[in-house]
Structures are given as C-alpha cells and as structure tokens.
C-alpha positions in Angstrom: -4.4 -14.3 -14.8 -4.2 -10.6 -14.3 -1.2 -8.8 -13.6 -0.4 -5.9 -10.9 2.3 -5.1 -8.3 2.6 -5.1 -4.8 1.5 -1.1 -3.5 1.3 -1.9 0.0 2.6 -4.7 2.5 2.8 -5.0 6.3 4.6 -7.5 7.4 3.9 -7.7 10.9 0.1 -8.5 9.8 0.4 -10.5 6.7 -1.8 -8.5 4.2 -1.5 -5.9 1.6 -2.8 -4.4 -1.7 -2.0 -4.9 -5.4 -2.5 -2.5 -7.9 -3.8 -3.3 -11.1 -5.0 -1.6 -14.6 -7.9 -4.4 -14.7 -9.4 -3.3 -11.4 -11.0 0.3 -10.3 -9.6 -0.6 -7.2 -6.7 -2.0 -5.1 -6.8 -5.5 -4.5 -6.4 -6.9 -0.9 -4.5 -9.9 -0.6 -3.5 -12.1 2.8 0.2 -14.0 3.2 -1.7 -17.2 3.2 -2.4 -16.8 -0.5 1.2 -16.0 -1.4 3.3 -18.7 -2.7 7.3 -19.1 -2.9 7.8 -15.9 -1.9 7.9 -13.1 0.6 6.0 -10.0 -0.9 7.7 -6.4 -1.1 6.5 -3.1 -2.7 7.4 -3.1 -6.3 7.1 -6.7 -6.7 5.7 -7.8 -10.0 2.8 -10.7 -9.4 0.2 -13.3 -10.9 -2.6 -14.0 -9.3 -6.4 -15.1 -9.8 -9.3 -12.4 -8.4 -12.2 -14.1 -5.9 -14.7 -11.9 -4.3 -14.8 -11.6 -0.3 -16.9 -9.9 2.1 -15.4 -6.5 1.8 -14.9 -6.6 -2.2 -12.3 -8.4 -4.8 -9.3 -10.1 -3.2 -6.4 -12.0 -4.8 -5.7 -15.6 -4.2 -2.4 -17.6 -5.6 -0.3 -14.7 -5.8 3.1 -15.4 -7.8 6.2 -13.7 -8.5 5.9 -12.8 -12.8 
C-alpha cells in the first residue's frame, strides 16, 4: 500500500489531497473512504490508489 500524508482537507466538504513520492500528482481522496479516523494535515496514511473520472484517487485510507 503506498504511503503519503494528508496536504489538504476541508472539512465542511469531506474531501482532500494526499501527497505522495509514488505519484506525480496529489491524490484526491473523499471522507467516505476514510476509516477510524478524522483526517488532518500532517497526518501520516495507508491507502490503496483506484482511478476515477478526473485521475488517481485513494480509497481505504488509514492512519500509519
């Protein structure tokens, strides 16, 4: 499973964007793919890479 940390997260919306060495870009991820947790900036997470409509997105996101 790659690894990255949270860059961006709104709250009020329920998305935001991980940054990781394995992709040339940030990876959009949505609160419904989030588990145990409540995301903040800094956070160190897990998670598996699917492709959506607008590019890669992460899907079971974990605390490390």
């Amino acid at each position: 499973m790659p690894v990255g940390t949270v860059k961006f997260y709104h709250s009020e919306k329920g998305y935001g964007f991980i940054e990781t060495d394995e992709e040339d870009e940030d990876v959009f991820f949505h609160i419904t793919e989030v588990s145990g947790f409540t995301p903040e900036e800094d956070d160190e997470v897990e998670f598996e890479i699917e492709e959506g409509d607008k590019g890669p997105r992460a899907v079971s996101v974990k605390m490390v």
